[in-house]
PDB file of N, CA, C and O in Angstrom:
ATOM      1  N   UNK A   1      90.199  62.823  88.076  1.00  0.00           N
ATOM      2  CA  UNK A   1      91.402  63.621  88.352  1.00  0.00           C
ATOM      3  C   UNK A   1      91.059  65.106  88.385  1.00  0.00           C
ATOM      4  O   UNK A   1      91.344  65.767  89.383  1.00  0.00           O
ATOM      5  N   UNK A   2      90.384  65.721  87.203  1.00  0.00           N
ATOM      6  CA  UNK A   2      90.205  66.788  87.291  1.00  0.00           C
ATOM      7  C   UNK A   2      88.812  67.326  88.140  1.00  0.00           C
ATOM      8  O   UNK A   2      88.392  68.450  88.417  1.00  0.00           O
ATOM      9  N   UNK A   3      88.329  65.972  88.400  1.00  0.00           N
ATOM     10  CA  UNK A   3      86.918  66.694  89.737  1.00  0.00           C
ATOM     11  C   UNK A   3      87.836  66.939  90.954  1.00  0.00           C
ATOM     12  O   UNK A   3      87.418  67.863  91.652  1.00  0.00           O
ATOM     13  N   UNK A   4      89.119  66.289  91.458  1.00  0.00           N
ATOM     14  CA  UNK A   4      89.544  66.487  92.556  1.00  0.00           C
ATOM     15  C   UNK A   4      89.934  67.360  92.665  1.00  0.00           C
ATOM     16  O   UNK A   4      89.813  67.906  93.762  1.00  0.00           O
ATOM     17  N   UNK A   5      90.726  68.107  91.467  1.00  0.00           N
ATOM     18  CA  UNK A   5      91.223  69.301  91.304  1.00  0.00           C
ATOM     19  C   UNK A   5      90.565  70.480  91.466  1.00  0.00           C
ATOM     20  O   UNK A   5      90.965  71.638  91.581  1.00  0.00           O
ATOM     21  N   UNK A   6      89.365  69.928  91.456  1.00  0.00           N
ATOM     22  CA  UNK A   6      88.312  71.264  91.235  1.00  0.00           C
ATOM     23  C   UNK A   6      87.836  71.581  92.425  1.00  0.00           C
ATOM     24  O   UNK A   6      87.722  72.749  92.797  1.00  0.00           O
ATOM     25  N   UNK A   7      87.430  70.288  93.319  1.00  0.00           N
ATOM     26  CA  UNK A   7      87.310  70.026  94.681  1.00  0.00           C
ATOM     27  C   UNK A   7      88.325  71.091  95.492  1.00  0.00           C
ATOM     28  O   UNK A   7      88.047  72.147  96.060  1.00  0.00           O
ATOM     29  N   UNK A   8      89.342  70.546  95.360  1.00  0.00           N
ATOM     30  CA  UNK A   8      90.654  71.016  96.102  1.00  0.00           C
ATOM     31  C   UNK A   8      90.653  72.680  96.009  1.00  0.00           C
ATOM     32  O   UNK A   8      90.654  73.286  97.081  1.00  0.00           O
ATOM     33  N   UNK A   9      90.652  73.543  94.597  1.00  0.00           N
ATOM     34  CA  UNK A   9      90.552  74.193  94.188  1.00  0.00           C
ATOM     35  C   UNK A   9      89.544  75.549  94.839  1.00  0.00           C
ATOM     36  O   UNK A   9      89.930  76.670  95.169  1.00  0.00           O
ATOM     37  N   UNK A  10      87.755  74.813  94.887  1.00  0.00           N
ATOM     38  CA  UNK A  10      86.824  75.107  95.798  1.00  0.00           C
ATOM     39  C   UNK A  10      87.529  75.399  97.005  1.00  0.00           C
ATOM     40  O   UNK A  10      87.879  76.491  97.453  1.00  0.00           O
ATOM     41  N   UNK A  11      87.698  74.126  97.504  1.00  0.00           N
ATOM     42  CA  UNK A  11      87.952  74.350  99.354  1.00  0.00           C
ATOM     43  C   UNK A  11      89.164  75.493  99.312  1.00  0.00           C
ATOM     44  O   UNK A  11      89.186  76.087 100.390  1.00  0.00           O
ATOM     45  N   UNK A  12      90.198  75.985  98.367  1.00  0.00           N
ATOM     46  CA  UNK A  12      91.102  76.908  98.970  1.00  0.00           C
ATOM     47  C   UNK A  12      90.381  78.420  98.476  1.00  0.00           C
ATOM     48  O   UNK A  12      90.742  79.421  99.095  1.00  0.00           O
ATOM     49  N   UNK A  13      89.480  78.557  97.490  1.00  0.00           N
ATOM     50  CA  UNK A  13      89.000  79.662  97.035  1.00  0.00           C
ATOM     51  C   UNK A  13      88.224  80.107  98.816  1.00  0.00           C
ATOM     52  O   UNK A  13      88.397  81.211  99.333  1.00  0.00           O
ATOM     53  N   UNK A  14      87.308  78.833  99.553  1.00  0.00           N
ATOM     54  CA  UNK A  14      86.839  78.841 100.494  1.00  0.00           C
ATOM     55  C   UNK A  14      87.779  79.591 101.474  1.00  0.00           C
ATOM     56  O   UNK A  14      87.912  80.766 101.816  1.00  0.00           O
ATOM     57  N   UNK A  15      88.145  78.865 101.663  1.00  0.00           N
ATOM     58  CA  UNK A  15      89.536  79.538 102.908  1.00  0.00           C
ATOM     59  C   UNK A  15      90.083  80.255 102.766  1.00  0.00           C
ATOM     60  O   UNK A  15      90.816  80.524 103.717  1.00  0.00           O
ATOM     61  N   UNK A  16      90.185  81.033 101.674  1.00  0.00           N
ATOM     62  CA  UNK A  16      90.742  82.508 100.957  1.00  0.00           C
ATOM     63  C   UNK A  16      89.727  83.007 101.687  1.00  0.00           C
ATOM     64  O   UNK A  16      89.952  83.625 102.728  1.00  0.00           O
ATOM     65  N   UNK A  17      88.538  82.804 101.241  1.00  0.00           N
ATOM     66  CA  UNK A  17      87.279  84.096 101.596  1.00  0.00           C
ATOM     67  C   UNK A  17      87.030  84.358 103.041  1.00  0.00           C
ATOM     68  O   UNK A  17      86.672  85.395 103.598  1.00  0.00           O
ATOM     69  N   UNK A  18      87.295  83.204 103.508  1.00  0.00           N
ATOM     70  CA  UNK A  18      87.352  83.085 105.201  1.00  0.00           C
ATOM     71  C   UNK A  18      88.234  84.110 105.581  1.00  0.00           C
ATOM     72  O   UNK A  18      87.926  85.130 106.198  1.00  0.00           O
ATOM     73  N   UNK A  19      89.788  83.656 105.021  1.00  0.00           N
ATOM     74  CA  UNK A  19      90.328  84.675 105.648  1.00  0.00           C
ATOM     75  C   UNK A  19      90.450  85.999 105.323  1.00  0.00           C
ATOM     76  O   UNK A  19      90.997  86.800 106.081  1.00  0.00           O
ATOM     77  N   UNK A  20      89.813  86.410 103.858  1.00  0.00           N
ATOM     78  CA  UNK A  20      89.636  87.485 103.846  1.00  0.00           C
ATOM     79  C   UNK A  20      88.864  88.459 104.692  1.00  0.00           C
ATOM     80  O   UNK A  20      89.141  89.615 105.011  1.00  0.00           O
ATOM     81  N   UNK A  21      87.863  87.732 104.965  1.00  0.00           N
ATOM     82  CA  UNK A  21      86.852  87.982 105.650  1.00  0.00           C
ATOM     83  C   UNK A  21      87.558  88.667 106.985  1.00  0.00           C
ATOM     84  O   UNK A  21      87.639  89.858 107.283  1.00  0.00           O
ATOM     85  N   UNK A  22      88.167  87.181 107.864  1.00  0.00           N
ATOM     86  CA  UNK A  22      88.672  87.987 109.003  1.00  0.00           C
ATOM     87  C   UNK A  22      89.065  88.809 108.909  1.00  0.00           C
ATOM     88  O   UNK A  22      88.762  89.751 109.641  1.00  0.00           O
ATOM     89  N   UNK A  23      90.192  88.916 107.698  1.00  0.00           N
ATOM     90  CA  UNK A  23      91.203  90.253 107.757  1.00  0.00           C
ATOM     91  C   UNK A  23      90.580  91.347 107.421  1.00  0.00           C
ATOM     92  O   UNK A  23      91.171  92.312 107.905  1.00  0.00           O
ATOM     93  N   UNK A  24      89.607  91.665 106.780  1.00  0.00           N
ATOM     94  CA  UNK A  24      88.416  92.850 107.054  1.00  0.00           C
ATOM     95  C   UNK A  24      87.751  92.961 108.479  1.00  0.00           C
ATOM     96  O   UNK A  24      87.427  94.045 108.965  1.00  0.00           O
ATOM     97  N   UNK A  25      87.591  91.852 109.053  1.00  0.00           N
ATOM     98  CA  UNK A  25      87.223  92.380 110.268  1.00  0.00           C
ATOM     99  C   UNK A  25      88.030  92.533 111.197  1.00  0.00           C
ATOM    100  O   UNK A  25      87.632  92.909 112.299  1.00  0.00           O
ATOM    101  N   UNK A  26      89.175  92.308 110.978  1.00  0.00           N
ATOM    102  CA  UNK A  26      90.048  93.138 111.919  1.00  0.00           C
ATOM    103  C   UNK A  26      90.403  94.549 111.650  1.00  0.00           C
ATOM    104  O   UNK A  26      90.655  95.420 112.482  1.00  0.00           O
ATOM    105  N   UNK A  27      90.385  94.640 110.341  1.00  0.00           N
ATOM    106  CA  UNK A  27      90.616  95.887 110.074  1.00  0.00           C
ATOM    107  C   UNK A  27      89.387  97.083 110.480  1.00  0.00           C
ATOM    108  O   UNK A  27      89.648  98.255 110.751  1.00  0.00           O
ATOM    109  N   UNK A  28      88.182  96.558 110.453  1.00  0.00           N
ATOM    110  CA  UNK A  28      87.259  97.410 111.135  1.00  0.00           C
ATOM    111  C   UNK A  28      86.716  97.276 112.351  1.00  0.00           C
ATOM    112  O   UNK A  28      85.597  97.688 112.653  1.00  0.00           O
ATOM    113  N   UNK A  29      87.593  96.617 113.191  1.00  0.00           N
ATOM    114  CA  UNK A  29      87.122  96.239 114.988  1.00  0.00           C
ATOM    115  C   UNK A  29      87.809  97.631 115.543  1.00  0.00           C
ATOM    116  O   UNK A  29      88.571  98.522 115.168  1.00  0.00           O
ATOM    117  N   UNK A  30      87.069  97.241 116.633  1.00  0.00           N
ATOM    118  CA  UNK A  30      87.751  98.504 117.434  1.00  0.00           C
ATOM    119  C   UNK A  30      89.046  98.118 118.433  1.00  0.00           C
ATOM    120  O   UNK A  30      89.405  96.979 118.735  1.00  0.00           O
ATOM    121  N   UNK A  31      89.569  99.229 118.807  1.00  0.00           N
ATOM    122  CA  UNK A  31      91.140  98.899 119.103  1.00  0.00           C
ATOM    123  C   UNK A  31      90.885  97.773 120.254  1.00  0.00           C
ATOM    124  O   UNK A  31      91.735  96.891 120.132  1.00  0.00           O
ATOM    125  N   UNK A  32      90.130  97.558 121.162  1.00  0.00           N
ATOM    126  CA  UNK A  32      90.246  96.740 122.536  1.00  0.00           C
ATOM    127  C   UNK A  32      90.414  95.115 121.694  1.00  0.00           C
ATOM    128  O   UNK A  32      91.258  94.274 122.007  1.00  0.00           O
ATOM    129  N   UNK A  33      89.406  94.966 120.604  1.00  0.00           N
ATOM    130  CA  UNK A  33      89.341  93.817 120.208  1.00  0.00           C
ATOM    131  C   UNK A  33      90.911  93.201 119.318  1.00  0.00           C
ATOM    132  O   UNK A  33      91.574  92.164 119.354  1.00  0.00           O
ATOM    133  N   UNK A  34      90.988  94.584 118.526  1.00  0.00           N
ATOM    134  CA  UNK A  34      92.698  94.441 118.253  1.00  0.00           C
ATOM    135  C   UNK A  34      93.839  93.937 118.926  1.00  0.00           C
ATOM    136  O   UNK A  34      94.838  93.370 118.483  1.00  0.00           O
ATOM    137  N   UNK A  35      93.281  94.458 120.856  1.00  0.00           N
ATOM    138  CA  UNK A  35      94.700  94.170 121.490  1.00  0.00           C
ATOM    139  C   UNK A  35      93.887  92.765 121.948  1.00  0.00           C
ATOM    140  O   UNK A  35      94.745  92.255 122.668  1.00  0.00           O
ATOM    141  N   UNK A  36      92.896  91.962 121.957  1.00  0.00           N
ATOM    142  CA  UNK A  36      92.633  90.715 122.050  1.00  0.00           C
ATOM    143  C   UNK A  36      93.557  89.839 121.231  1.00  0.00           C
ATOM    144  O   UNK A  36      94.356  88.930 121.452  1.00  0.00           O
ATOM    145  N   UNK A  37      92.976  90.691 119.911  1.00  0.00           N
ATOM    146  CA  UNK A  37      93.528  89.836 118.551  1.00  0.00           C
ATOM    147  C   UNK A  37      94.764  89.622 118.860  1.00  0.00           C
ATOM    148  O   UNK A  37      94.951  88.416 119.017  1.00  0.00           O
ATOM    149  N   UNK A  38      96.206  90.589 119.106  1.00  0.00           N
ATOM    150  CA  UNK A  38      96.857  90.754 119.308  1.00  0.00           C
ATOM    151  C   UNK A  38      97.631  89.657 120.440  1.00  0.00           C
ATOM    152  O   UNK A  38      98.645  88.962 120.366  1.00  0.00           O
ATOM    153  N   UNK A  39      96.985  89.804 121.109  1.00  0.00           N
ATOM    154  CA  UNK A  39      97.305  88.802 122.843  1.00  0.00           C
ATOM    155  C   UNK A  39      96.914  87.294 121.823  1.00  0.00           C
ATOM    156  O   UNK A  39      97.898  86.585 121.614  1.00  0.00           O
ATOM    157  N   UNK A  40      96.008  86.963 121.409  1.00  0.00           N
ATOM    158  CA  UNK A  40      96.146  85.679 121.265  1.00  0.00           C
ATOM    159  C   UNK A  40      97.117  85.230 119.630  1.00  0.00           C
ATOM    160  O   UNK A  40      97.204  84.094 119.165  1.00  0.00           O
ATOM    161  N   UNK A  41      97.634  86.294 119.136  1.00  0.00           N
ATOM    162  CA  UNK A  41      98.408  85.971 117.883  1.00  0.00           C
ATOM    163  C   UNK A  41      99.530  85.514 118.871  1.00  0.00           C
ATOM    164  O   UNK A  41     100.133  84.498 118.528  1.00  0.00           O
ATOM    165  N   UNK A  42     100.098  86.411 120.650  1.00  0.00           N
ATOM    166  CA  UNK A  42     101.169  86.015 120.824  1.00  0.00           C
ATOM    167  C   UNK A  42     100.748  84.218 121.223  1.00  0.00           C
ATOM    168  O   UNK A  42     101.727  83.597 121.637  1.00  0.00           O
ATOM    169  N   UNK A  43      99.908  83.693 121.163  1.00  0.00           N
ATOM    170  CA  UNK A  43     100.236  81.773 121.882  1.00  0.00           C
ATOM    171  C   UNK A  43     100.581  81.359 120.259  1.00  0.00           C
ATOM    172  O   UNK A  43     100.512  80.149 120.048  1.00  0.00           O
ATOM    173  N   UNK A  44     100.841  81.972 119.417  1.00  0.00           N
ATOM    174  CA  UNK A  44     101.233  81.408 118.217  1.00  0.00           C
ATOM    175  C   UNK A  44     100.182  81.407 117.093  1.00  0.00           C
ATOM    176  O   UNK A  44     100.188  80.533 116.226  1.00  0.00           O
ATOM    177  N   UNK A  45      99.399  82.273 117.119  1.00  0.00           N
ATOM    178  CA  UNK A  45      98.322  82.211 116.080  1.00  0.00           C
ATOM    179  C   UNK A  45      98.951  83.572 115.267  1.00  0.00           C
ATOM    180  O   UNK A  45      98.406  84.484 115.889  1.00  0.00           O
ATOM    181  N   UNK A  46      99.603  84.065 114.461  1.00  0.00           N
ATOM    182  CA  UNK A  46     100.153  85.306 113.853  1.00  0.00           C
ATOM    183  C   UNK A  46      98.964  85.680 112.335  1.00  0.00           C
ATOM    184  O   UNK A  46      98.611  85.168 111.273  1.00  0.00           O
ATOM    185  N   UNK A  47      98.699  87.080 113.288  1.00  0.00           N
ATOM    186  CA  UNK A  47      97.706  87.392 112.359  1.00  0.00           C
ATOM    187  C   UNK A  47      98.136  88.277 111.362  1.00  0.00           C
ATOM    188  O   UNK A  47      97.282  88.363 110.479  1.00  0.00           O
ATOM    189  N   UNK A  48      99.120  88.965 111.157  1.00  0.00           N
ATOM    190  CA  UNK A  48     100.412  89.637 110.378  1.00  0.00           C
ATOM    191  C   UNK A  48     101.515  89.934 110.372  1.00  0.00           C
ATOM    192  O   UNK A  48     101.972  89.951 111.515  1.00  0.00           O
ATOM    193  N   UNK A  49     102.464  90.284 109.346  1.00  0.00           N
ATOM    194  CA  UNK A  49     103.544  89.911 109.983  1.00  0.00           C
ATOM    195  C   UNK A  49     104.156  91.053 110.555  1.00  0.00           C
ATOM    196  O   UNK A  49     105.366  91.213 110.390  1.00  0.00           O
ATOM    197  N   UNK A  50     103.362  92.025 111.329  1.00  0.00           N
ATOM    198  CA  UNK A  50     104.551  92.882 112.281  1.00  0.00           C
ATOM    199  C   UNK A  50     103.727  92.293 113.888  1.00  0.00           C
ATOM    200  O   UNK A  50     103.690  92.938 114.936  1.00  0.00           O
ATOM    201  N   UNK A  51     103.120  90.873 113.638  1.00  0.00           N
ATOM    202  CA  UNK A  51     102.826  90.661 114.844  1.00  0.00           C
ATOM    203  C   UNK A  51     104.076  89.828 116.045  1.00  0.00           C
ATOM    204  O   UNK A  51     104.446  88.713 115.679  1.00  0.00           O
ATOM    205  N   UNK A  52     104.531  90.237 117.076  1.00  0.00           N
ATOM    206  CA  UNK A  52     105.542  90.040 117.815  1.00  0.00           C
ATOM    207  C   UNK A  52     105.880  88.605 117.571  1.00  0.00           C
ATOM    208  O   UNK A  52     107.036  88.490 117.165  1.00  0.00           O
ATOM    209  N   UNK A  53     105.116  87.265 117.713  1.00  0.00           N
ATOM    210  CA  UNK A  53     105.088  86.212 117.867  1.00  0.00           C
ATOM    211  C   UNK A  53     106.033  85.751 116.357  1.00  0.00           C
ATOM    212  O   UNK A  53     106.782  84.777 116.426  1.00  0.00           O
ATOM    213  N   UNK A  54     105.931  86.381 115.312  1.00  0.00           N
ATOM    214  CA  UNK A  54     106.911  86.350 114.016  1.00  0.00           C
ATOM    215  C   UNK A  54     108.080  86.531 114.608  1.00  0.00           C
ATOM    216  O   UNK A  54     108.929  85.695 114.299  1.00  0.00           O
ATOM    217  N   UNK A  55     108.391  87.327 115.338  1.00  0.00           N
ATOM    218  CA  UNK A  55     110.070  87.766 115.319  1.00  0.00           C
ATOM    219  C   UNK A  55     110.932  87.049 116.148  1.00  0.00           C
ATOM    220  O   UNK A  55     112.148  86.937 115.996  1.00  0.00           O
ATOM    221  N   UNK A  56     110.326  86.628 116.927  1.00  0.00           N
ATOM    222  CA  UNK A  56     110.965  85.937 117.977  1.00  0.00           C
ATOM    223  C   UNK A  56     111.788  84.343 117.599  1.00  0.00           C
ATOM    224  O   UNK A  56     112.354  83.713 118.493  1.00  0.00           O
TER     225      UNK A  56
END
């Protein structure tokens, strides 16, 4: 019980760091790659929330 927990636990510490990760590298890309980022948050991928695809 408590190995699964720990398991489970791992894999979200994982996917935290992932997305930390991205979200540092968006924060230090340069603007063209931003308005990429941007264009594909609108097919529904929302990369924060003043991104357009939220409001709608």
């Amino acid at each position: 019980m408590s190995r699964c927990g720990l398991n489970h636990l791992i894999y979200a510490i994982k996917l935290a760091r992932k997305l930390l990760l991205s979200i540092i590298a968006l924060l230090s890309a340069p603007p063209p790659v931003l308005l990429t980022v941007d264009a594909i948050s609108g097919l529904g991928f929302p990369t924060s929330p003043s991104s357009p695809s939220l409001q709608r």
